[in-house]
C-alpha positions in Angstrom: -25.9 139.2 262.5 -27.5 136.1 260.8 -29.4 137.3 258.0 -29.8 134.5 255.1 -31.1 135.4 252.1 -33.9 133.2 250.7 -34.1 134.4 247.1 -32.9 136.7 244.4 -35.5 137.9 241.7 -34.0 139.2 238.9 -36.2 142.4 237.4 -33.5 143.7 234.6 -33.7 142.7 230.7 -31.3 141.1 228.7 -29.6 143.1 226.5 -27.7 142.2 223.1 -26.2 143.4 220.4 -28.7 145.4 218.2 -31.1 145.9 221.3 -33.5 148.3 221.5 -33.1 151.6 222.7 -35.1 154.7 223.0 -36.2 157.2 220.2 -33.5 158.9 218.3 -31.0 157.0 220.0 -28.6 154.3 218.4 -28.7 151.0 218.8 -26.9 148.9 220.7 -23.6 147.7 219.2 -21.4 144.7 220.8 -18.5 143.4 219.4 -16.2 140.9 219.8 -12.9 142.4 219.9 -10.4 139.8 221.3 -10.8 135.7 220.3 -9.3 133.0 222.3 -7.4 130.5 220.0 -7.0 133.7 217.3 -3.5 134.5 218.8 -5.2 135.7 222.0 -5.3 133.7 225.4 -8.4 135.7 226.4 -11.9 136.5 224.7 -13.2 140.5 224.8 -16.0 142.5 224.0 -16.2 146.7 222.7 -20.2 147.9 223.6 -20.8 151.3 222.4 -24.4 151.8 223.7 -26.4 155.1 224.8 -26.4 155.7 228.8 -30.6 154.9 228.5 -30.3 151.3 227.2 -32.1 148.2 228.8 -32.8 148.2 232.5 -31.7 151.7 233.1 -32.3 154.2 235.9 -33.1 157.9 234.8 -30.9 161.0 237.1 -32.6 164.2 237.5 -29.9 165.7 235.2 -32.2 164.0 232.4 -34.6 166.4 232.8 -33.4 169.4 234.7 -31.0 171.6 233.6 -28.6 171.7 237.1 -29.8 168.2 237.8 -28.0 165.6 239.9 -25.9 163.0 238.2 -26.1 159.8 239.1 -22.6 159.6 241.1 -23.3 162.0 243.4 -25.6 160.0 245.5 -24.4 157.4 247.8 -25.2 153.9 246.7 -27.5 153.2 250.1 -30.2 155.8 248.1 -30.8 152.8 245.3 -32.1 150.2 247.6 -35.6 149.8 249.4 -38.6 148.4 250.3 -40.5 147.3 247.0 -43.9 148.0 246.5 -45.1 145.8 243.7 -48.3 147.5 242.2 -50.6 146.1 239.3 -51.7 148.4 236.4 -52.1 145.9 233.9 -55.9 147.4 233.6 -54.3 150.6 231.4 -54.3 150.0 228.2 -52.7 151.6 225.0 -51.7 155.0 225.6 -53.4 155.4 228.9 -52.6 157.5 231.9 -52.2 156.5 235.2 -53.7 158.7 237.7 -53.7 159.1 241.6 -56.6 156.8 242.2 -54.7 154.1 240.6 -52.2 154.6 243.4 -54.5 154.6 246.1 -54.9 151.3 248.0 -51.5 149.8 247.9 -49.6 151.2 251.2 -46.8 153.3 249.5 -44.8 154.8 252.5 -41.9 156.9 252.7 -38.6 155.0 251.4 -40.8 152.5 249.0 -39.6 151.8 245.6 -42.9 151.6 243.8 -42.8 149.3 240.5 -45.1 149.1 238.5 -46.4 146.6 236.1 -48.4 147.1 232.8 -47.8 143.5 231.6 -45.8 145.7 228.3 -42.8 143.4 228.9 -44.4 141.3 226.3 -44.3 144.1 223.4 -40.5 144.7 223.9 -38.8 145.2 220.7 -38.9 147.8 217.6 -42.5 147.8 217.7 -44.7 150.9 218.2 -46.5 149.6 220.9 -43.0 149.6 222.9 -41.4 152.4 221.2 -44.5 154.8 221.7 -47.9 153.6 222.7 -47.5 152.4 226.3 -49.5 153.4 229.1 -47.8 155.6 231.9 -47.3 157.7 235.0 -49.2 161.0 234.3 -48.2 164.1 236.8 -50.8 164.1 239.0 -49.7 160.5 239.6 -46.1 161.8 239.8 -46.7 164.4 242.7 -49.3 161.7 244.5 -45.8 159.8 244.3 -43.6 162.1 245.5 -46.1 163.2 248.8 -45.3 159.9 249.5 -41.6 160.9 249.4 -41.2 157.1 247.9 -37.2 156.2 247.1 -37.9 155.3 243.9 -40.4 154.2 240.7 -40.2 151.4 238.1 -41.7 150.9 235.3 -42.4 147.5 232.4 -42.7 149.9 229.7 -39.4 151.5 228.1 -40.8 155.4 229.6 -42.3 156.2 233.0 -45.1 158.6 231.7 -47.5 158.2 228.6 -45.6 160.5 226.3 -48.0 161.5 223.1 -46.5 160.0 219.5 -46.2 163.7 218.4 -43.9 164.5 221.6 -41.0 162.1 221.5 -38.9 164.8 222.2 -41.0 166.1 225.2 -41.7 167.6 227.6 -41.5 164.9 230.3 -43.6 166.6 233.1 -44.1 163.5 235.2 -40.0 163.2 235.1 -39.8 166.7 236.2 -41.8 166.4 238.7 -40.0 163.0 240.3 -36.5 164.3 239.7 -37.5 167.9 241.3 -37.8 165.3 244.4 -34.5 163.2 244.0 -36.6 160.7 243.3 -34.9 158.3 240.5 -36.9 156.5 237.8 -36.5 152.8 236.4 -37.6 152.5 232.9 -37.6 149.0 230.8 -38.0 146.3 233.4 -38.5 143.0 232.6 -41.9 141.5 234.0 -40.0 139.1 236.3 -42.2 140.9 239.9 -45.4 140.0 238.2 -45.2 137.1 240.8 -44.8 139.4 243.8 -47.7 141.8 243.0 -48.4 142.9 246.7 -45.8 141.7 248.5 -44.0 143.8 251.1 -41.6 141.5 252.3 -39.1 142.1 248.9 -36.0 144.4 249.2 -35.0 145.8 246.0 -31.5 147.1 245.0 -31.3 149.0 241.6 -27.7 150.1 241.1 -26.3 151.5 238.7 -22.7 151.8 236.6 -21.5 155.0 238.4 -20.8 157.4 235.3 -19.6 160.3 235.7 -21.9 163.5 234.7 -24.2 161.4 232.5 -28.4 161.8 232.7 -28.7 158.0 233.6 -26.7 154.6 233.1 -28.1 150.8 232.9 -28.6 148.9 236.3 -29.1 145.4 237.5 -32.1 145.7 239.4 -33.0 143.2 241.7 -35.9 141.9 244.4 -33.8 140.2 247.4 -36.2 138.1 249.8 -34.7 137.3 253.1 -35.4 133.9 255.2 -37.9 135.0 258.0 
């Protein structure tokens, strides 16, 4: 098998320490634990960070009671074809519906990301931390009929969530996880450049914890020579 890989596109933020992380969570803390040249021969870090920090993929324990962890499933589930889709028409606090689906070939398997442009606003700002556009549940269960793999999002939450909700309910999640279908929040705006292009695997795996609602992931576009 000769398969060559023509490209790597790399979707996932970079995190440091102090990062920002979701509503009523702490931020992130790294440290530098070990020195080399401070009677050490190597240099190490201590992060102490919630599971839903940067790039990070979202379980359906998250928002189901008896939901699936994310080390039950086999790693194969977290890659797919991508399906690069352009929203960047919804605007502050806006929800996207099933006609702003329609059009863009998702089939069965797809992992559908989509892009706001809110890449740009990432930081402790309001229009990050609460006033992004997102996936409302109509647009959820157009999703899952489409029994798509999985769904990324630029903004740091898949669905608009009202200011006056932070603590939900998240019935767009419910909706996706109900399906086993696994959610990528806080991408970096890196597949702006492959807006309909069908051609781009992408693998989104993440740090297999044990019993947690999600974890971080590199998420990744791979484009193969032809």
């Amino acid at each position: 098998m000769n398969v060559k890989v023509k490209a790597v596109h790399d979707f996932s933020v970079t995190v440091g320490d102090g990062d920002v992380t979701w509503i009523h969570a702490a931020s992130v803390k790294i440290s530098r634990r070990r020195i080399i040249g401070q009677n050490d021969n190597v240099n190490a870090e201590d992060l102490v960070a919630p599971v839903h920090f940067g790039t990070h993929i979202d379980f359906p324990f998250h928002n189901i009671p008896d939901g699936t962890t994310g080390e039950k499933y086999p790693a194969s589930l977290f890659i797919g074809r991508g399906n690069f889709i352009d929203v960047s028409h919804k605007k502050q606090n806006e929800v996207l519906m099933p006609n702003d689906l329609e059009g863009h070939d998702i089939q069965q398997g797809d992992v559908v990301l989509l892009h706001y442009n809110w890449y740009r606003y990432r930081g402790e700002n309001d229009n990050y931390l609460y006033d992004y556009p997102g996936l409302g549940v109509e647009a959820a269960k157009y999703l899952v009929a489409k029994k798509i793999r999985g769904v990324g999002t630029d903004a740091y939450n898949i669905e608009q969530t009202p200011r006056e909700k932070p603590k939900g309910p998240f019935y767009a999640h419910i909706e996706l996880h109900k399906a086993d279908i696994w959610i990528i929040e806080a991408l970096s705006d890196n597949f702006k450049t492959l807006i309909g292009r069908r051609d781009i695997m992408v693998a989104a795996f993440p740090v297999k914890l044990a019993g947690t609602s999600g974890a971080p992931a590199r998420v990744v576009g791979i484009e193969f020579e032809n």
